[in-house]
N, C-alpha and C positions, 0 to 999 in steps of 0.2 A: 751869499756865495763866499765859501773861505779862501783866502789867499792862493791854497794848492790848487783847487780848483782853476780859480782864473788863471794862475798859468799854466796849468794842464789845458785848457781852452786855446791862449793865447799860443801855447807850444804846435798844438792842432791846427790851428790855423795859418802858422809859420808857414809848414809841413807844405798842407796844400798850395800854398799862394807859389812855394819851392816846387810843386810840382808841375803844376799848371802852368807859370811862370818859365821857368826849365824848357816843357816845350814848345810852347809861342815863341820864346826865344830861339830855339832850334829852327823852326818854320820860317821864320821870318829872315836869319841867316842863311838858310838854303836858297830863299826868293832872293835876297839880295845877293849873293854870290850869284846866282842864275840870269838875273839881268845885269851885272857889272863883266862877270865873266864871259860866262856861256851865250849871253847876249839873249836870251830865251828858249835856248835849243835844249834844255832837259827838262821843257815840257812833252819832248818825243817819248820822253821814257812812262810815258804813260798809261793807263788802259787800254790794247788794239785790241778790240772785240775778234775770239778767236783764231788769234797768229800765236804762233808761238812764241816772239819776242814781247807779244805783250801780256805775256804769264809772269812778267819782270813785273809790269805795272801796280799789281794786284798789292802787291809789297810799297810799294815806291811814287803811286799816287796821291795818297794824301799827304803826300809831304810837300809836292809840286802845286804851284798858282798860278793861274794865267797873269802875272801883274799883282803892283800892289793896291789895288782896287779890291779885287779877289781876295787875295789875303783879311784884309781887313775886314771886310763881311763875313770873315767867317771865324773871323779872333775873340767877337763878344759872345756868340752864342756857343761857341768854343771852352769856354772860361766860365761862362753862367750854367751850362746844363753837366758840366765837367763837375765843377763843386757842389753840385747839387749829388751826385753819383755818389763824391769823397762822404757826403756830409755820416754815412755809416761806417763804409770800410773803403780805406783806401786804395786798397787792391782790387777793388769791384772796377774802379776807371780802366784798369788794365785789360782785365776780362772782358767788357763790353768793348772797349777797342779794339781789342785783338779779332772778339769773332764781329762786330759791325765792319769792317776791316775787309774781313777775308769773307763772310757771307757778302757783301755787299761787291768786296773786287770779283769775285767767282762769278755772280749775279749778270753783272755789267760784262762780264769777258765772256759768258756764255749768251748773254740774250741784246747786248748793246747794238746799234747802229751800226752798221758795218762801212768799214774806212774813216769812222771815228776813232779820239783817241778823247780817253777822259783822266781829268787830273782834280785834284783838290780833297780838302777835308770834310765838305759838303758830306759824303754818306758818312764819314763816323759820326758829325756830327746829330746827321735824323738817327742814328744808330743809339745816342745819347737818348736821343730824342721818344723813341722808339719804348726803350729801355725804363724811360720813369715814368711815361706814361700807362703802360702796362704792367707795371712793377707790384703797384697795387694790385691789381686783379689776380695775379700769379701767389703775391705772398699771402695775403688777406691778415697782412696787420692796421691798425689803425695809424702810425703812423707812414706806412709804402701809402695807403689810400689816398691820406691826407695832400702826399707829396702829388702823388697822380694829379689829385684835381689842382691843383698851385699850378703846374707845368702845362693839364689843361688851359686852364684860363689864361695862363701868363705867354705859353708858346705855341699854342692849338692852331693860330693860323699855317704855321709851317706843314702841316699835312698837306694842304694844298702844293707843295711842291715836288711829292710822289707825282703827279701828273704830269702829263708833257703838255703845256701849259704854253714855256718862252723856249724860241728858240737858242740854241748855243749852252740852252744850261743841261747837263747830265740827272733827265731826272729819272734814268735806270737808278744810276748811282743813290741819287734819293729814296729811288723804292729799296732796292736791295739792302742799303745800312739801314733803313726802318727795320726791313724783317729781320736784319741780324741783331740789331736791338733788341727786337720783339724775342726773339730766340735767347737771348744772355738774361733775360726777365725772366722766361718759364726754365731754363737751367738753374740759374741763383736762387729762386723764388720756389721751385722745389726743394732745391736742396735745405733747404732755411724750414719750410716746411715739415720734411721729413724729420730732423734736427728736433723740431720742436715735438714734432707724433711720439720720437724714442724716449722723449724728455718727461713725456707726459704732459704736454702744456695740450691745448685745445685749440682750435682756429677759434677767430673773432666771434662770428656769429655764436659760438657754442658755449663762451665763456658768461659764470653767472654773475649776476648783475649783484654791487653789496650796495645798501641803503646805510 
């Protein structure tokens, strides 16, 4: 590997650790401002399953934790399935955020408990989640596939928490950032798709094999 190279590498991964890094630091300043300051009362501003004030949430939940307990469980697979997103484009993090975000707040304010309120980054996270693992099947290249089964293997348990399972955890929140995951997969993974059909390249399966 030539010198430009490694630090065009080493520059790339500056980048991400700045980004990732950036907003765990955000997160974690809001949580601590919220228990120094606020004493825990801007956990209110969270998802109310169809009130009108809690159409604020939809926005403003996955930035809120119940505690630094909360937070914490949810900064590693936050960071691990985050850089795994960056590892092609780094604007794809955005994308999948944005709509695991808002499919998943919509989700939860239209079909959630009623007189609950739900906070946390728990659904961007399965949103993450959601996203590499069907990314493969969406894109059908060998390396989205490749990455699919990694994320199987390494984080497949996490499915399990689309269920309602334990009390007190939001596993609306968990289904609905799955499917907006699932949804940022067959958007991106079309369009990459199509991309390639105008290019003239072929999907996986149709490409011939050289000896």
């Amino acid at each position: 590997m030539s010198t430009i190279e490694t630090r065009s590498i080493t520059r790339e991964l500056k980048l991400h650790a700045a980004l990732l890094g950036g907003f765990v630091a955000l997160l974690w300043s809001i949580e601590i401002l919220d228990l120094v300051v606020f004493h825990g009362s801007l956990d209110a501003l969270g998802i109310r399953p169809r009130t009108v004030p809690g159409l604020v949430g939809i926005a403003l939940a996955p930035l809120l934790h119940g505690g630094v307990a909360h937070l914490a469980a949810n900064t590693l697979p936050f960071v691990g399935l985050g850089w795994l997103i960056m590892l092609r484009k780094k604007r794809d993090l955005l994308l999948v955020t944005l709509v695991a975000a808002l499919v998943g707040g919509l989700g939860v304010w239209l079909l959630g408990a009623p007189s609950s309120v739900h906070i946390g980054a728990s659904g961007v996270i399965f949103g993450y989640f959601g996203f590499l693992l069907l990314r493969g099947w969406f894109e059908r290249s060998a390396l989205s596939i490749a990455l699919s089964l990694v994320v199987g293997l390494v984080y497949g348990g996490m499915i399990w928490g689309v269920l309602p399972t334990r009390m007190g955890i939001s596993w609306e929140g968990h289904l609905f950032g799955f499917l907006g995951g699932v949804l940022a997969a067959r958007l991106l993974g079309g369009r990459l798709r199509a991309q390639a059909a105008r290019a003239g390249a072929r999907p996986l399966a149709g490409r011939p094999l050289r000896g």
